[in-house]
N, C-alpha and C positions, 0 to 999 in steps of 0.2 A: 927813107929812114927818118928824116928829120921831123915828115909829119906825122910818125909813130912817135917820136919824144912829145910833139907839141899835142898829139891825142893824150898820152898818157900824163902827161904834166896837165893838162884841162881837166881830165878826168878827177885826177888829184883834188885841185881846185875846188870843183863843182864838189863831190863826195864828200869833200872834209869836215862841210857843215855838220853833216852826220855822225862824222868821227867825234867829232868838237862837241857835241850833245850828248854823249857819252863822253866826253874827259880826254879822249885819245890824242888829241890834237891841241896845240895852242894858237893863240890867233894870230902870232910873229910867223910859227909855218903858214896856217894858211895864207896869209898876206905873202908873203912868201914862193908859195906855189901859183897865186893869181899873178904876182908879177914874172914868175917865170915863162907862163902861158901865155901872156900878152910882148913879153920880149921875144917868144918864138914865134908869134903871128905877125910881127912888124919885120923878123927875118926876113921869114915866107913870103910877106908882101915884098919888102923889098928886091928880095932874089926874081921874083918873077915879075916885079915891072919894068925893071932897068931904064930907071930914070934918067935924066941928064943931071946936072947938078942944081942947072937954076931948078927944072924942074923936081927936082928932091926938095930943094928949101922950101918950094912956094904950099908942096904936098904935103909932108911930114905934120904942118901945124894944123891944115885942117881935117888929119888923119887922128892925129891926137886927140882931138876935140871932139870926135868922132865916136871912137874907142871908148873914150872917160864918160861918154854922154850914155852910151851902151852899155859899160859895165855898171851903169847903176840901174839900166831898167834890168838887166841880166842877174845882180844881185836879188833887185824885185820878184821876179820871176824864180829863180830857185828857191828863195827862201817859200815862197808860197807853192812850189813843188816840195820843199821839204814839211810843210804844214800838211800838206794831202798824204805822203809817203805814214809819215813818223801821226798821223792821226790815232787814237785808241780809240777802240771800236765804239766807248761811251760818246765819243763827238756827235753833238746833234747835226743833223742834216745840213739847219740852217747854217752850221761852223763850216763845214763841208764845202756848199755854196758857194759861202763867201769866200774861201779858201782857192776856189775853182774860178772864182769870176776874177781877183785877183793875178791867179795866172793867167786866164787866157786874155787879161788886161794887160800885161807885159809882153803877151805873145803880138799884139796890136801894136803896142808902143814900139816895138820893135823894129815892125815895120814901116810903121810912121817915119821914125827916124831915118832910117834908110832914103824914104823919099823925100825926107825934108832936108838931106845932104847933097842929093842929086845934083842941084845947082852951085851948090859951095863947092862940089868937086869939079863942076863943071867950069868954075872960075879958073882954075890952076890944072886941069888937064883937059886933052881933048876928048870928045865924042869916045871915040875909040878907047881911050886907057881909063875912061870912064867903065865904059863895059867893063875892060879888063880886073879893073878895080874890084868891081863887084862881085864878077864870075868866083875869081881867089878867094873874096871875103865868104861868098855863098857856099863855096867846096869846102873852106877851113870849118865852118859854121854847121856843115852837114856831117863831117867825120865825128865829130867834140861829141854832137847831140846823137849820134850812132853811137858812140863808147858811152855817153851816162847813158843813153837806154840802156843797154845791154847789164847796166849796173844797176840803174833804180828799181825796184819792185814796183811791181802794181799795185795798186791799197787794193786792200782785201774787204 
C-alpha cells in the first residue's frame, strides 16, 4: 500500500510541471508534492533496511547527499522530457535533438552517480546492505518511471 501512495505522490511530482505550464498548479504544490515523494522513499528505505542506530546516523547523511545530488539530475531530465512531450510540431529537428540528447544525458548522469556513491556507501555499510540499498532504490525507481510512463504521451 504504501508504495502505491509513494507511486502516486511521484507521479504527482513528475506530471505537475505539465500542470504548472498550463497554470493548474503552483510551484509551493509542486515543491510540495516533491518533498512528499522523497519523505516516502527515505520511509521505504528505512523500513526495509533495519538499521542499527550507529548504523542510521553514519547512513542517513550520505543517503541525503545522494538523494539531493539526484533530484537535480532528475529535475534535468524531466524538464528535457517535458520539452520532447509539450514540443509543437513547428520545433526544428535540430530543437528536437538537442532536447533528446539532453535527456538521454541525465539518463547517464544518473547512472554515474549511482556508481560514484558505490564507495561513500561502502564507507558506512557493508558489502551486503550495500546490495540491499540499491536493489530498494532500483524497485522504488522502476515503479515512479512505470506510473509517469503510463502518464506521459509519446510526441507525436
Amino acid at each position: 500500500m504504501r508504495l502505491r501512495i509513494l507511486t502516486a505522490l511521484a507521479v504527482s511530482a513528475i506530471l505537475a510541471p505539465l500542470a504548472a505550464a498550463q497554470g493548474d498548479i503552483t510551484q509551493a504544490q509542486l515543491d510540495s508534492a516533491r518533498t512528499a515523494v522523497e519523505s516516502a522513499r527515505k520511509q521505504t528505505v528505512a523500513r526495509n533496511m533495519n538499521f542499527s542506530d550507529s548504523t542510521a546516523t553514519k547512513f542517513w547523511p550520505v543517503y541525503d547527499a545522494y538523494r539531493g545530488e539526484m533530484a537535480k539530475i532528475r529535475r534535468r531530465e524531466w524538464e528535457a522530457l517535458h520539452a520532447l512531450v509539450t514540443a509543437p510540431d513547428s520545433l526544428k529537428n535540430a530543437q528536437l535533438d538537442k532536447a533528446l540528447g539532453s535527456w538521454l544525458s541525465a539518463r547517464k548522469a544518473e547512472q554515474q552517480l549511482r556508481e560514484d556513491y558505490v564507495p561513500k556507501f561502502r564507507k558506512v555499510l557493508t558489502v551486503r546492505q550495500v546490495v540491499r540499498y540499491f536493489q530498494i532504490e532500483h524497485r522504488l525507481d522502476l515503479v515512479l518511471q512505470l506510473a509517469v510512463a503510463e502518464e506521459i504521451p509519446l510526441v507525436q
